[in-house]
N, CA and C atoms as a LAMMPS dump frame, in Angstrom:
ITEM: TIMESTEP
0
ITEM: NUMBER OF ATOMS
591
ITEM: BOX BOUNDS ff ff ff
-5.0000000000000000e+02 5.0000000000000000e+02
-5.0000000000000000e+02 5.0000000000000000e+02
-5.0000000000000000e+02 5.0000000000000000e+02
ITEM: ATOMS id mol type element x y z
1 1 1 N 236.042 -126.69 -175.964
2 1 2 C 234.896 -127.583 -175.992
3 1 3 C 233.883 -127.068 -177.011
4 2 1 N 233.748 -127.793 -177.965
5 2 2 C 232.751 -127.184 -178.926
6 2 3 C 230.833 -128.213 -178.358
7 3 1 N 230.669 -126.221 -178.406
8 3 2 C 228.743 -126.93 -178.461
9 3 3 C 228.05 -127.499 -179.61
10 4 1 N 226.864 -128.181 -179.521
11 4 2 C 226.635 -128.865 -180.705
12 4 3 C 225.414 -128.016 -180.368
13 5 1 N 224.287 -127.676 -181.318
14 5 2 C 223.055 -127.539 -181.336
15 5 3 C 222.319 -128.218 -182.628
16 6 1 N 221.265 -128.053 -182.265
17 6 2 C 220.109 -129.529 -182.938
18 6 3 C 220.073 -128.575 -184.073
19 7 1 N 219.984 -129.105 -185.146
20 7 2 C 220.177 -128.36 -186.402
21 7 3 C 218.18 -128.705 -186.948
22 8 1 N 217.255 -128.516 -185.831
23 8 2 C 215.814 -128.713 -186.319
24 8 3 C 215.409 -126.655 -186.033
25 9 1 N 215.021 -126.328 -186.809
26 9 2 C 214.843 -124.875 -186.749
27 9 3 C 213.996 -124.234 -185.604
28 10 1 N 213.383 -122.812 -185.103
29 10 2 C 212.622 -122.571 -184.246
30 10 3 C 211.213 -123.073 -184.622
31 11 1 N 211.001 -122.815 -185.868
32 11 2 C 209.595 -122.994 -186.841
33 11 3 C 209.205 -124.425 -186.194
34 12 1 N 210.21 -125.12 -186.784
35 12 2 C 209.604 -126.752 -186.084
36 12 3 C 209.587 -126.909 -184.61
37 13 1 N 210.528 -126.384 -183.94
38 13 2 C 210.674 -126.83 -182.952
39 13 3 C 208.953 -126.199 -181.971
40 14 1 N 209.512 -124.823 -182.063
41 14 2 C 207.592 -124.315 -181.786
42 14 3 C 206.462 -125.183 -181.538
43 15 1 N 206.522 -125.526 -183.191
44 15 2 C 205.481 -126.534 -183.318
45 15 3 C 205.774 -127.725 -182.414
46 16 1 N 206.744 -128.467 -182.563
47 16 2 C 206.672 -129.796 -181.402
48 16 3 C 206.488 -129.139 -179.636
49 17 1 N 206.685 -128.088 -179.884
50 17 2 C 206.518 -128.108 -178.087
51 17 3 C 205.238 -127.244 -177.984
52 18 1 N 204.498 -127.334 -179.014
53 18 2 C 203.265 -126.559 -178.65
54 18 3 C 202.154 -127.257 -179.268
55 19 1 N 202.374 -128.684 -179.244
56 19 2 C 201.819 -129.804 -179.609
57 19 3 C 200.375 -130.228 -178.572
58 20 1 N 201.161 -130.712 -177.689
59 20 2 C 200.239 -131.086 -176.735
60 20 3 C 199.18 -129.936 -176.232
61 21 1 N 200.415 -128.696 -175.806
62 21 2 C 199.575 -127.6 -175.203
63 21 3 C 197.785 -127.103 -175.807
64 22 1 N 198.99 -127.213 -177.284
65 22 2 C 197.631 -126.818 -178.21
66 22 3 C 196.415 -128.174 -178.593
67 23 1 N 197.082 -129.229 -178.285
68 23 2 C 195.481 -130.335 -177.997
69 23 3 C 194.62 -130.18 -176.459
70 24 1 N 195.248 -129.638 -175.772
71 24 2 C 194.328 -129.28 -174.33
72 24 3 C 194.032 -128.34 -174.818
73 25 1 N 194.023 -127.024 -175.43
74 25 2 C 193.005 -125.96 -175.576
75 25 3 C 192.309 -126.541 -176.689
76 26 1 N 192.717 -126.792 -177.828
77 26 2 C 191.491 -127.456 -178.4
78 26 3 C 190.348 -128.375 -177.475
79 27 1 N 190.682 -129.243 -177.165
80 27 2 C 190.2 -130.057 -176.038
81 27 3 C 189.185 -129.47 -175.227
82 28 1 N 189.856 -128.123 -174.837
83 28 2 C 188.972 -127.222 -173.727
84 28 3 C 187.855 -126.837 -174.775
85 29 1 N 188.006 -126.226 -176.353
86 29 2 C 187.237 -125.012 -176.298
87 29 3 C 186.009 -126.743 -177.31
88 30 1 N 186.358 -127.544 -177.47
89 30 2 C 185.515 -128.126 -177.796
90 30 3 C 183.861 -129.161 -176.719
91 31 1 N 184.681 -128.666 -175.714
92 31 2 C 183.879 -129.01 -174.821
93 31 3 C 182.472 -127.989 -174.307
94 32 1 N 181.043 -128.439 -173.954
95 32 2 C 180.051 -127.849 -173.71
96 32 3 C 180.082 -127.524 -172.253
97 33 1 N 180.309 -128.345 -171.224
98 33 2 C 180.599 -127.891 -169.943
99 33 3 C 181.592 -127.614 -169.058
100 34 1 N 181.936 -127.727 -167.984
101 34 2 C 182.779 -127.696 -167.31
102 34 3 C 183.624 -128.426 -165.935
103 35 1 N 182.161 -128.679 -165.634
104 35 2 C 182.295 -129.911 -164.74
105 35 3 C 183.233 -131.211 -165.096
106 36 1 N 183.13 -132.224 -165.799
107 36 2 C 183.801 -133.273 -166.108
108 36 3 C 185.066 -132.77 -166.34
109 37 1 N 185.132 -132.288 -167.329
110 37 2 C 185.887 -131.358 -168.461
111 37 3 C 187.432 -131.446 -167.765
112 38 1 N 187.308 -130.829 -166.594
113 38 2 C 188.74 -130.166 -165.88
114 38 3 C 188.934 -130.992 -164.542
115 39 1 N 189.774 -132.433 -165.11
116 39 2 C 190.063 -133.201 -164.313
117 39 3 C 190.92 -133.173 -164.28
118 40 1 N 192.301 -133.849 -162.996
119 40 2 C 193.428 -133.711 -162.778
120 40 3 C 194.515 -134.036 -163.36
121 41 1 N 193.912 -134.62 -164.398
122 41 2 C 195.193 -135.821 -165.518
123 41 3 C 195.059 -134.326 -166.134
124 42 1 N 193.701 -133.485 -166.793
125 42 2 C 193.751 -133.058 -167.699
126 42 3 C 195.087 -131.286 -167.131
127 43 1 N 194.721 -131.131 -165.587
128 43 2 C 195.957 -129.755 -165.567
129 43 3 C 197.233 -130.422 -165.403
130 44 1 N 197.223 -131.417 -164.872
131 44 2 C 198.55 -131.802 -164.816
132 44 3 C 199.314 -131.58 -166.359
133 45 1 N 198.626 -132.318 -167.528
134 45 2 C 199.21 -132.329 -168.877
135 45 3 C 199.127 -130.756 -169.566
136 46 1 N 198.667 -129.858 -168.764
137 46 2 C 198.075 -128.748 -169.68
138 46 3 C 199.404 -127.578 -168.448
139 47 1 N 199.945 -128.072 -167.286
140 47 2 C 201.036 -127.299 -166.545
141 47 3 C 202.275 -127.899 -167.213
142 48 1 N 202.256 -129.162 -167.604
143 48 2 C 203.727 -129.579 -168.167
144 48 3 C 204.188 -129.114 -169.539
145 49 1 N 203.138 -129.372 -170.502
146 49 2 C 203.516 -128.403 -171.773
147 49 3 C 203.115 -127.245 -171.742
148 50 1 N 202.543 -126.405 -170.622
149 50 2 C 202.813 -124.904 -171.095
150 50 3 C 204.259 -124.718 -170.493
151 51 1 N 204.564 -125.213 -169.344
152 51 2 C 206.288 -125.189 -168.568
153 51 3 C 206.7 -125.379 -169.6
154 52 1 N 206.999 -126.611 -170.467
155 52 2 C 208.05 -126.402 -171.689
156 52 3 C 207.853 -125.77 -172.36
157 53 1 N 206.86 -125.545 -172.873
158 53 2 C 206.797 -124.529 -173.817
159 53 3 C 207.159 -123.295 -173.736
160 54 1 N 206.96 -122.348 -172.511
161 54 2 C 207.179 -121.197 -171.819
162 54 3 C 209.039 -121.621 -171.754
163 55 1 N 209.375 -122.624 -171.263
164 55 2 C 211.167 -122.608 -171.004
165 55 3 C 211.34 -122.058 -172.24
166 56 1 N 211.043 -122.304 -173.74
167 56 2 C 211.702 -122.976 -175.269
168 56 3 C 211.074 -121.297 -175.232
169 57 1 N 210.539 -121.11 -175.24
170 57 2 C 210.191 -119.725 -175.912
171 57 3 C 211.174 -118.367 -174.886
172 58 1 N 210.757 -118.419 -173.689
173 58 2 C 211.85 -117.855 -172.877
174 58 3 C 213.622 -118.112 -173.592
175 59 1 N 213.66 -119.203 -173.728
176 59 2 C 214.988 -119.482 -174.314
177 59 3 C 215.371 -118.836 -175.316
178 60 1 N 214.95 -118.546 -176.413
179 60 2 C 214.824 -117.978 -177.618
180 60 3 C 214.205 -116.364 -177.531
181 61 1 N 213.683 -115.621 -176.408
182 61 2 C 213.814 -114.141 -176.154
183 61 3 C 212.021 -113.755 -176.446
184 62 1 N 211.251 -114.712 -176.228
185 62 2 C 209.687 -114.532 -176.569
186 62 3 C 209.048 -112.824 -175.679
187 63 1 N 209.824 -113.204 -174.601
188 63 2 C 209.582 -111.933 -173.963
189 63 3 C 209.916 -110.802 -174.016
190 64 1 N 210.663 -110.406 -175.223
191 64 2 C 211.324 -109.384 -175.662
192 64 3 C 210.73 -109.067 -177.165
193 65 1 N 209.683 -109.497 -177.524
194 65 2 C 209.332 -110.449 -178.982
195 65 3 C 208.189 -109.675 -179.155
196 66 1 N 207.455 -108.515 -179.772
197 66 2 C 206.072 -108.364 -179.944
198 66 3 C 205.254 -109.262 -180.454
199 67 1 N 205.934 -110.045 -181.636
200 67 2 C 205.145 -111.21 -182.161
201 67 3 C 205.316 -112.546 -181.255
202 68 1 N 205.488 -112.577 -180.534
203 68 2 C 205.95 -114.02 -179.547
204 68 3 C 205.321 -113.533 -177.558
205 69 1 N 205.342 -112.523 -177.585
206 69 2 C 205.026 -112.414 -176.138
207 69 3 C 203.637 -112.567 -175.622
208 70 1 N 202.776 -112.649 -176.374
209 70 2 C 201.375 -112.904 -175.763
210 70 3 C 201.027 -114.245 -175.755
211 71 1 N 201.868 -115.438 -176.872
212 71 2 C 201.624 -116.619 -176.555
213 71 3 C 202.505 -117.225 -175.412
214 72 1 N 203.653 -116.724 -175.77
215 72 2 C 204.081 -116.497 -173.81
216 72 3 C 204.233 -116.435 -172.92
217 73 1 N 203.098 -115.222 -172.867
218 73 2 C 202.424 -114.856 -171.541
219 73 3 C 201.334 -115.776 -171.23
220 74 1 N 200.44 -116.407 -172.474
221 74 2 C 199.333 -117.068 -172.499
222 74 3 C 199.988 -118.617 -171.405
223 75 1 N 201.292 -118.865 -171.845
224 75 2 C 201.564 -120.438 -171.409
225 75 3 C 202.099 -120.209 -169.866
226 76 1 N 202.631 -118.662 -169.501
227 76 2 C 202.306 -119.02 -168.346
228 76 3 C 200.981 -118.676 -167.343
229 77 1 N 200.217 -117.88 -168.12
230 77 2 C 198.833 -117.826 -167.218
231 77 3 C 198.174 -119.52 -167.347
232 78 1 N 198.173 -119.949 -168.626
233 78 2 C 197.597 -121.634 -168.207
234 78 3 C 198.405 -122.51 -166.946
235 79 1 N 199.643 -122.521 -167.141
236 79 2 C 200.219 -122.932 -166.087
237 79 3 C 199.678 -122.52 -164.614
238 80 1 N 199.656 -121.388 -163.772
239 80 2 C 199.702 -121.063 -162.821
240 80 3 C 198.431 -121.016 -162.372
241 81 1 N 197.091 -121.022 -163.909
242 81 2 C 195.854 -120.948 -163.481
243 81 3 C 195.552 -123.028 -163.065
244 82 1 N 195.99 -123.327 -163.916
245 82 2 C 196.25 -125.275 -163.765
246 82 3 C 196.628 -125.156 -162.41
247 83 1 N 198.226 -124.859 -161.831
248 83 2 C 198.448 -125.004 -160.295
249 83 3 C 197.51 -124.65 -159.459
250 84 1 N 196.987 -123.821 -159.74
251 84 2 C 195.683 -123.206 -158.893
252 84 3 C 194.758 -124.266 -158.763
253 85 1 N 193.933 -124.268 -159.981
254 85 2 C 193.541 -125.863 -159.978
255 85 3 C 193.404 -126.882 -159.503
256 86 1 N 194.352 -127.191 -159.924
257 86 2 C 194.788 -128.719 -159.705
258 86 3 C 194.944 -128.581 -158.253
259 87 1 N 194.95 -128.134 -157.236
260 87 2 C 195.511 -127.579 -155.731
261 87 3 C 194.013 -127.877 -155.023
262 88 1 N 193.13 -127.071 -155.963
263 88 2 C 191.818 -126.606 -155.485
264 88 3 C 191.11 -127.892 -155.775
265 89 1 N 191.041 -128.852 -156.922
266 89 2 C 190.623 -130.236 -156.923
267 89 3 C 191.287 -130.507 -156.303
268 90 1 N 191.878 -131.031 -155.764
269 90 2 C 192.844 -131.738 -155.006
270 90 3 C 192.195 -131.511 -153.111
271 91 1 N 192.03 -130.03 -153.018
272 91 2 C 191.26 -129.946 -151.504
273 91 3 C 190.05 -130.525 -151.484
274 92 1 N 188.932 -130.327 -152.43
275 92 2 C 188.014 -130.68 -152.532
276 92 3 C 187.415 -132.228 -152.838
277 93 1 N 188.594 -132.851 -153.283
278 93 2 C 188.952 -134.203 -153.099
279 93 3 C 189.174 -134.844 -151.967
280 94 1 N 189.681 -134.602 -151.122
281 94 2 C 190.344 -134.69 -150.01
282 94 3 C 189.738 -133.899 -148.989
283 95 1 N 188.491 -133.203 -148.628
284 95 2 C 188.183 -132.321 -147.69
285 95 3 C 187.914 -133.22 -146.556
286 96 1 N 187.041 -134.672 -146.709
287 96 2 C 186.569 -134.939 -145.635
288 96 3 C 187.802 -135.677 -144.859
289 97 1 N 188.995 -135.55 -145.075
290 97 2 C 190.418 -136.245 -144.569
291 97 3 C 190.857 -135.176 -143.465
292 98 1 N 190.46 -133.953 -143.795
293 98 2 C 190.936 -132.614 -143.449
294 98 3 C 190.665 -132.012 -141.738
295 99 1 N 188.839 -132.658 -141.623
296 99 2 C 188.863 -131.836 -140.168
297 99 3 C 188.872 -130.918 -139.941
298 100 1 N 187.604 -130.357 -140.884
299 100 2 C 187.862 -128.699 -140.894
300 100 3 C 186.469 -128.598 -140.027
301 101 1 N 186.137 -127.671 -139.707
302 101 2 C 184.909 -127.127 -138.886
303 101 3 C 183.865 -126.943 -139.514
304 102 1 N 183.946 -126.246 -140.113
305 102 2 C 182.365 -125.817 -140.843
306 102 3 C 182.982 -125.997 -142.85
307 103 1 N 182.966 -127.523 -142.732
308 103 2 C 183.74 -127.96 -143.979
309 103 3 C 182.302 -127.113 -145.114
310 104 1 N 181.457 -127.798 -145.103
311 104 2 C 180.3 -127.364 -145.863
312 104 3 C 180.702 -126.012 -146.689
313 105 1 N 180.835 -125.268 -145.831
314 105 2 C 181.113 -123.589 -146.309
315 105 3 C 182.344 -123.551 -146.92
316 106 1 N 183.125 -124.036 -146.597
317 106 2 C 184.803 -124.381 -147.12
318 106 3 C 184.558 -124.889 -148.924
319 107 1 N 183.783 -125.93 -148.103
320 107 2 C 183.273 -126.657 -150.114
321 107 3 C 183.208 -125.815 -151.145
322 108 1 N 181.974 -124.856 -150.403
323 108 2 C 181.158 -124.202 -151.434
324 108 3 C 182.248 -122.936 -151.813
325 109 1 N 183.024 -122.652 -151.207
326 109 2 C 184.051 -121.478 -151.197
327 109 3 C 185.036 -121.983 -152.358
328 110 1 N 185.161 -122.905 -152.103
329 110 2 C 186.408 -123.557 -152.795
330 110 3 C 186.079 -123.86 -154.106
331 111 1 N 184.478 -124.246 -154.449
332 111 2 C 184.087 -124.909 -155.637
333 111 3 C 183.94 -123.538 -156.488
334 112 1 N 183.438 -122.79 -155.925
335 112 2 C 183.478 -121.052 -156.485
336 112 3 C 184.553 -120.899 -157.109
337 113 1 N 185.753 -120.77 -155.939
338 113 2 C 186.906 -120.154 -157.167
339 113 3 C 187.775 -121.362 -157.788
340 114 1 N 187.249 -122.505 -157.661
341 114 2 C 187.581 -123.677 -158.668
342 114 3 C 186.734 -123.766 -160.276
343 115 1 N 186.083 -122.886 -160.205
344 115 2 C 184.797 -122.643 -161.217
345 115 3 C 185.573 -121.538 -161.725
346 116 1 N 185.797 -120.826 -160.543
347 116 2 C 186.174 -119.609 -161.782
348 116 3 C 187.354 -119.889 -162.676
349 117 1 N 188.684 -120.501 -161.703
350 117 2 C 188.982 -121.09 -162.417
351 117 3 C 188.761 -121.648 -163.559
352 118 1 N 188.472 -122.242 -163.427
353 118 2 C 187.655 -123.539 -165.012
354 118 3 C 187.359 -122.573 -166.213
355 119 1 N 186.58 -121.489 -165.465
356 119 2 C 185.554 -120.318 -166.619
357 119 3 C 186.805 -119.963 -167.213
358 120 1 N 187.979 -119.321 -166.337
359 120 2 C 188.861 -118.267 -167.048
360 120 3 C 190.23 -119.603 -168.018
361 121 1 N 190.218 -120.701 -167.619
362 121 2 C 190.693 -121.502 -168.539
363 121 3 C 189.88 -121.718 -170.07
364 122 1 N 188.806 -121.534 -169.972
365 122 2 C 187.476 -122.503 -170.81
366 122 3 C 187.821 -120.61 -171.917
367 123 1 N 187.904 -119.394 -171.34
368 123 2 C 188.167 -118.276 -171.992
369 123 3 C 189.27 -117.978 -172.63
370 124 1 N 190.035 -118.782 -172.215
371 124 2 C 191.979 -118.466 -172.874
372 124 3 C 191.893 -119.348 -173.561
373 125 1 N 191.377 -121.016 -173.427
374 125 2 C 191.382 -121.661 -174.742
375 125 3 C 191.486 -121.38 -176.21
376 126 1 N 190.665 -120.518 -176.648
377 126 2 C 190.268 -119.93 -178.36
378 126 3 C 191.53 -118.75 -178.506
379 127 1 N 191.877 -118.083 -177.509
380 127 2 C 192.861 -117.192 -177.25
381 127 3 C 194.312 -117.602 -177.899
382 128 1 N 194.822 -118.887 -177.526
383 128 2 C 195.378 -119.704 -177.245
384 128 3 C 195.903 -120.375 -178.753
385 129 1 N 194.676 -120.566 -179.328
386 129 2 C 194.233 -121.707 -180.31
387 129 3 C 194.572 -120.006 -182.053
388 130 1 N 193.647 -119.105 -181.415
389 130 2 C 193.945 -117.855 -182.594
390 130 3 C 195.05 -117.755 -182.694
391 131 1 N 196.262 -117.214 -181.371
392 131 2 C 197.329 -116.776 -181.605
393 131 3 C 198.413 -117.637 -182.193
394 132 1 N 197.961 -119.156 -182.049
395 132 2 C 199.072 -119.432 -182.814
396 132 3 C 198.854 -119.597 -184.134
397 133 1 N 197.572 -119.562 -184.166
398 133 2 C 196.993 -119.339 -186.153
399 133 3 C 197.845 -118.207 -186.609
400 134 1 N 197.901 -117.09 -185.446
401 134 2 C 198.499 -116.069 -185.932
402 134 3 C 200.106 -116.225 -186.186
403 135 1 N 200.537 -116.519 -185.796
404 135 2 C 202.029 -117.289 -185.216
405 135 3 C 202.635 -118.429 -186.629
406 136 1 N 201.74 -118.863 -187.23
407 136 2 C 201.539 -119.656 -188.221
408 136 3 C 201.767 -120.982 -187.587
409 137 1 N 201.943 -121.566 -186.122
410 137 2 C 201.632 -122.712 -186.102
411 137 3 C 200.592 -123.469 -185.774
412 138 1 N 200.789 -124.706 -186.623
413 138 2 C 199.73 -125.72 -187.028
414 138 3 C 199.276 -126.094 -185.981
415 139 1 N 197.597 -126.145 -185.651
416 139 2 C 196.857 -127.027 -184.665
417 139 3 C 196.897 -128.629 -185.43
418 140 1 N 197.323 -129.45 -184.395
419 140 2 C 196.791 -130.878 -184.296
420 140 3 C 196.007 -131.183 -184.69
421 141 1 N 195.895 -132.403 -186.114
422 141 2 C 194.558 -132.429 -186.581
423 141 3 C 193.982 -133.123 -185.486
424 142 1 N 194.408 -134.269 -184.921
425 142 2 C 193.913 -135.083 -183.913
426 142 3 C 193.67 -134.428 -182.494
427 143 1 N 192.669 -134.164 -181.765
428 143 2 C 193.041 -133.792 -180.335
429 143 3 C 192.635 -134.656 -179.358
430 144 1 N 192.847 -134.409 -178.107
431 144 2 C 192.668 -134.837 -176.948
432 144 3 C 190.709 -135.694 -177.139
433 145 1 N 190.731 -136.513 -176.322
434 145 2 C 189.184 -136.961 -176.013
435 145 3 C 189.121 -137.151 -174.41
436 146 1 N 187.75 -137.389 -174.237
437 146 2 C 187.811 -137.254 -172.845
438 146 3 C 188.295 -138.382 -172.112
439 147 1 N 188.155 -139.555 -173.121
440 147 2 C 189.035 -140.474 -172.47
441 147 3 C 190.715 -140.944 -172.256
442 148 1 N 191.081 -139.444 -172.902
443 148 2 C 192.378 -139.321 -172.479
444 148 3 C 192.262 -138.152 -170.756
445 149 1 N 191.7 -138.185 -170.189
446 149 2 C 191.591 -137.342 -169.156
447 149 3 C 190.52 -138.068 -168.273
448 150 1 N 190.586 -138.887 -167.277
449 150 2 C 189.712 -139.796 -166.774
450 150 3 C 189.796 -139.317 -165.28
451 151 1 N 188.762 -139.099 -164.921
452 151 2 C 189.318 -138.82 -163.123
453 151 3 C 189.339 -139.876 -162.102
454 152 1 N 190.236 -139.404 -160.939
455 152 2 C 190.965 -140.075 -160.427
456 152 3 C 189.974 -141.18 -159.634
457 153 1 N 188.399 -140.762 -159.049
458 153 2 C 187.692 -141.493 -158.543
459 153 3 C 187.03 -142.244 -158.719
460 154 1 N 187.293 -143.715 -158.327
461 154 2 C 186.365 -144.812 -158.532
462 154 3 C 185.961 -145.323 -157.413
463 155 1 N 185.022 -146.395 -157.07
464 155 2 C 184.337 -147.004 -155.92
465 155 3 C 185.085 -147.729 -155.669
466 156 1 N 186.337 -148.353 -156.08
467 156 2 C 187.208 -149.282 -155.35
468 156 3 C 188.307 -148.998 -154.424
469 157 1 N 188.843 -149.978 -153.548
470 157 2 C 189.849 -149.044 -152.397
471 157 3 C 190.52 -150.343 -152.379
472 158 1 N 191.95 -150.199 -152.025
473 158 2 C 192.619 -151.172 -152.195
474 158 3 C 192.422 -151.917 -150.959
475 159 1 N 193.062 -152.971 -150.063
476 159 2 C 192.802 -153.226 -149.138
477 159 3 C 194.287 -153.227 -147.71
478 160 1 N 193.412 -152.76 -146.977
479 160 2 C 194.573 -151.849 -146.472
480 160 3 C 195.432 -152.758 -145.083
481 161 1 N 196.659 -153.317 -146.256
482 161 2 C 197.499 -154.065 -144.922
483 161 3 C 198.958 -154.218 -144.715
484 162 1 N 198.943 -152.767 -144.574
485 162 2 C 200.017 -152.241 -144.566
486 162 3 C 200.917 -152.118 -143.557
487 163 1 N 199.824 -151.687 -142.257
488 163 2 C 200.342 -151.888 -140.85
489 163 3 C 200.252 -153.003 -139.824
490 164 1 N 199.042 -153.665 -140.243
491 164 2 C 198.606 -154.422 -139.417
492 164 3 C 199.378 -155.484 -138.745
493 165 1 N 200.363 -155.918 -139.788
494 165 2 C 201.345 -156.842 -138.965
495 165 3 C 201.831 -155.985 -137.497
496 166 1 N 202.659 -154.816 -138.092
497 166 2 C 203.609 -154.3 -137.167
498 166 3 C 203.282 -153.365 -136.521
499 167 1 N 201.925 -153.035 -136.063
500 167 2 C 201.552 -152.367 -135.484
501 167 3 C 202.023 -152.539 -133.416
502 168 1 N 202.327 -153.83 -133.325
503 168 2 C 202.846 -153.884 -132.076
504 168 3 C 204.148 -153.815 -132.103
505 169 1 N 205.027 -153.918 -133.093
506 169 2 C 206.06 -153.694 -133.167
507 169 3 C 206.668 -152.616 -132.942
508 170 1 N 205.669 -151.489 -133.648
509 170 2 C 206.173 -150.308 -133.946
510 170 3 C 205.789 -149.593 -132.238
511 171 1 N 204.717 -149.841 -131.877
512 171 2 C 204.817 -149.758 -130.601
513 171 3 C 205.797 -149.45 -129.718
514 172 1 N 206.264 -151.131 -129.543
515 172 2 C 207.656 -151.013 -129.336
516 172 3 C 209.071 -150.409 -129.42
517 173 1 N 208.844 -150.192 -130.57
518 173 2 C 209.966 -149.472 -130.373
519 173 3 C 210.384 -147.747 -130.168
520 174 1 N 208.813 -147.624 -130.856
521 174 2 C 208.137 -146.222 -129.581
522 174 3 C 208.604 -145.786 -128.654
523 175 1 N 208.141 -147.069 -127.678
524 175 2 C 208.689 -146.875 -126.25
525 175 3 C 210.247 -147.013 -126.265
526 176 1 N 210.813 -148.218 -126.694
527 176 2 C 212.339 -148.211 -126.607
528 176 3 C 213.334 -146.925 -126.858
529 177 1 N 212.776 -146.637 -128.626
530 177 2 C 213.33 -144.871 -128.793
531 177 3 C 213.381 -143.783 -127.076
532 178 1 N 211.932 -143.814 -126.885
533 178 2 C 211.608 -142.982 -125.751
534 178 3 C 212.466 -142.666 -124.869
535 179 1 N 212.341 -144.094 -123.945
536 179 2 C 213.025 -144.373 -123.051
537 179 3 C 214.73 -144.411 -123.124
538 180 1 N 215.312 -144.759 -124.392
539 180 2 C 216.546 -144.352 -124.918
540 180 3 C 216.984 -142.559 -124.481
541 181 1 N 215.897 -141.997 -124.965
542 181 2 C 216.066 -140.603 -125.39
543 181 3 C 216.285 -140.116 -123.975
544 182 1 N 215.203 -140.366 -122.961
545 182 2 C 215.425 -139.85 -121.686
546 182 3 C 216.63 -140.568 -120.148
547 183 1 N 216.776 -141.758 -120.67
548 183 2 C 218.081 -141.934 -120.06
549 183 3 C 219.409 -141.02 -120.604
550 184 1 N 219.392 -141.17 -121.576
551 184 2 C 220.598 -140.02 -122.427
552 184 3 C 220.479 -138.709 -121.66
553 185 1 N 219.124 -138.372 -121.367
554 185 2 C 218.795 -136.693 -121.428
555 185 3 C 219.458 -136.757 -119.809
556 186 1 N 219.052 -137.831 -119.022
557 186 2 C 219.516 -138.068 -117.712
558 186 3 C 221.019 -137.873 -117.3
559 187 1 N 221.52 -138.374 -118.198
560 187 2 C 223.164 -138.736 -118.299
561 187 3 C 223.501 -137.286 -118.363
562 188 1 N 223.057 -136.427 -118.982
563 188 2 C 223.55 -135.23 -119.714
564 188 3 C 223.359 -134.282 -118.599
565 189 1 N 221.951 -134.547 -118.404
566 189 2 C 221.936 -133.482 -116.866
567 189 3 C 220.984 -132.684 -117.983
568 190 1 N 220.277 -132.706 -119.12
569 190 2 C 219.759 -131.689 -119.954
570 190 3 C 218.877 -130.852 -119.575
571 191 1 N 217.961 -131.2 -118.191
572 191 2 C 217.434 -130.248 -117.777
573 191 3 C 217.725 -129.426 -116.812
574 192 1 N 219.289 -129.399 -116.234
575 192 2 C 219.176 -128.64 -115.143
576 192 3 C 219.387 -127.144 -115.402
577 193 1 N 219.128 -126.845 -116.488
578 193 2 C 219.181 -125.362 -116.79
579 193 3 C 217.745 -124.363 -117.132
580 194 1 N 217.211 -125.639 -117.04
581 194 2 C 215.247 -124.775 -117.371
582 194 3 C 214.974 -124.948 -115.708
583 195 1 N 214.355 -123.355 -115.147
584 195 2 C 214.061 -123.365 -113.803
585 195 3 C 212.706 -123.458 -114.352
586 196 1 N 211.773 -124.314 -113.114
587 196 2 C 210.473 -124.955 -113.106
588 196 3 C 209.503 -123.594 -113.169
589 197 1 N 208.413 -122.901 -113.723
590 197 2 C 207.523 -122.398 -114.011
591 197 3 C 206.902 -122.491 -112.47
C-alpha cells in the first residue's frame, strides 16, 4: 500500500495552521480591556487552532525542536488556559440555574480567577505574536474584530413549548414504567433477600 503525502512543505503548512491562532493573539494584544474582549466564541476559536496547531507541530517533533518548542508549548498553554475559561464563563453564566448557597461569594471567586485568566492570556498574546516573527512566520495582515466574537447574551428567550403538550402524558407513563417495574420485582421475589433494618 503506498502512502501519499501532501507535497505543500512544513514552511507553508505552519503558516496555514497558525493562521487563525495568530489572528486571536493579535486580536488579544490589540485590545485595551478585558472585559468584552474574552467571550466564548472568542476561546472556543483560540482552543481549536491552538489543538491543531499543537497536533501539526507535535507531528513533525516540535517538542524535541529548540527552535520549535516554545511556540509549542505556547499553543498548548492557550489551549488549556481557554478550557479553563471558557468553563469559568460558562459557570458564571449559568450560576443563577445552579442553587448554590452563598452564590454571591462563588461569583466573586470565580470572576477572580476568570480575570486572571484573561490577564495571563492578554500576557502570552505578544509572546505568541514575537515567536513566530522569530520562527519567520507571517502574521495576518487582516485580523480578528470584535464583531467576529459576539457574546452569547441577548434579552430574547425563545418561547418555551416544548413540554407542555405532553406533560400529562409523560406522567403517565411514569406511573405505567413504575408500576411495570414493581410487579416484575414481585414476580421475581427481588426482595426477599434484604432483611428489614
Amino acid at each position: 500500500m503506498k502512502q501519499t503525502f501532501c507535497d505543500i512543505s512544513f514552511a507553508e503548512k505552519v503558516r496555514l495552521f497558525s493562521q487563525d491562532y495568530l489572528k486571536c493573539s493579535a486580536y488579544i494584544c490589540k485590545q485595551d480591556s478585558t472585559g468584552y474582549v474574552f467571550t466564548k466564541k472568542l476561546y472556543s476559536k483560540y482552543i481549536s487552532t491552538s489543538q491543531v496547531l499543537e497536533d501539526f507541530l507535535d507531528f513533525h517533533g516540535a517538542k524535541n525542536s529548540k527552535d520549535w518548542y516554545l511556540y509549542r508549548e505556547l499553543c498548548a498553554v492557550v489551549r488549556h488556559l481557554c478550557l479553563g475559561a471558557y468553563s469559568q464563563r460558562h459557570i458564571n453564566n449559568r450560576l443563577i440555574f445552579y442553587d448554590i448557597v452563598d452564590a454571591d461569594q462563588f461569583r466573586k471567586e470565580g470572576q477572580i480567577s476568570l480575570d486572571f485568566l484573561n490577564q495571563t492570556l492578554k500576557k502570552i498574546a505578544p509572546i505568541i505574536l514575537e515567536e513566530a516573527g522569530r520562527l519567520n512566520i507571517k502574521i495576518p495582515a487582516q485580523i480578528f474584530t470584535d464583531s467576529d466574537f459576539p457574546g452569547i447574551v441577548t434579552s430574547e428567550k425563545l418561547h418555551y413549548d416544548i413540554d407542555d403538550e405532553a406533560k400529562e402524558l409523560q406522567k403517565e407513563n411514569i406511573v405505567k414504567i413504575a408500576s411495570e417495574f414493581l410487579t416484575i420485582a414481585d414476580d421475581f421475589d427481588i426482595f426477599r433477600f434484604y432483611e428489614p433494618y
